[in-house]
N, C-alpha and C positions, 0 to 999 in steps of 0.2 A: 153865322153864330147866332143863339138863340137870343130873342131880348134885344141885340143891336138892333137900332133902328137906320132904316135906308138912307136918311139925309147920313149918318156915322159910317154909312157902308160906300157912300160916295167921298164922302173926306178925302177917307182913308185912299182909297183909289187913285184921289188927284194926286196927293202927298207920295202915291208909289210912282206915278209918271212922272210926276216933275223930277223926283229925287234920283229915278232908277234908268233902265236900261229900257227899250221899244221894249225888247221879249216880255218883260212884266209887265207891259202895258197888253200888252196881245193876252197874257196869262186872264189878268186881271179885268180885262175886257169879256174873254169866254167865262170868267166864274161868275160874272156882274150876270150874263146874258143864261147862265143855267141855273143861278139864283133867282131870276126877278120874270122870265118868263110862265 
């Protein structure tokens, strides 16, 4: 998302693992990993 900054793009990340299911972690792992390469 345009303007979020990475420390907001990791928050959000932990807050999907902790609260969610592995798959969203795996999801949310490969969008971190083709966003920030």
């Amino acid at each position: 998302v345009p303007g979020m900054s990475i420390s907001l793009r990791i928050v959000i990340s932990i807050l999907l693992c902790w609260s969610d299911s592995d798959l969203t972690c795996s999801i949310v792992s490969y969008w971190k990993n083709e966003n920030f390469q």
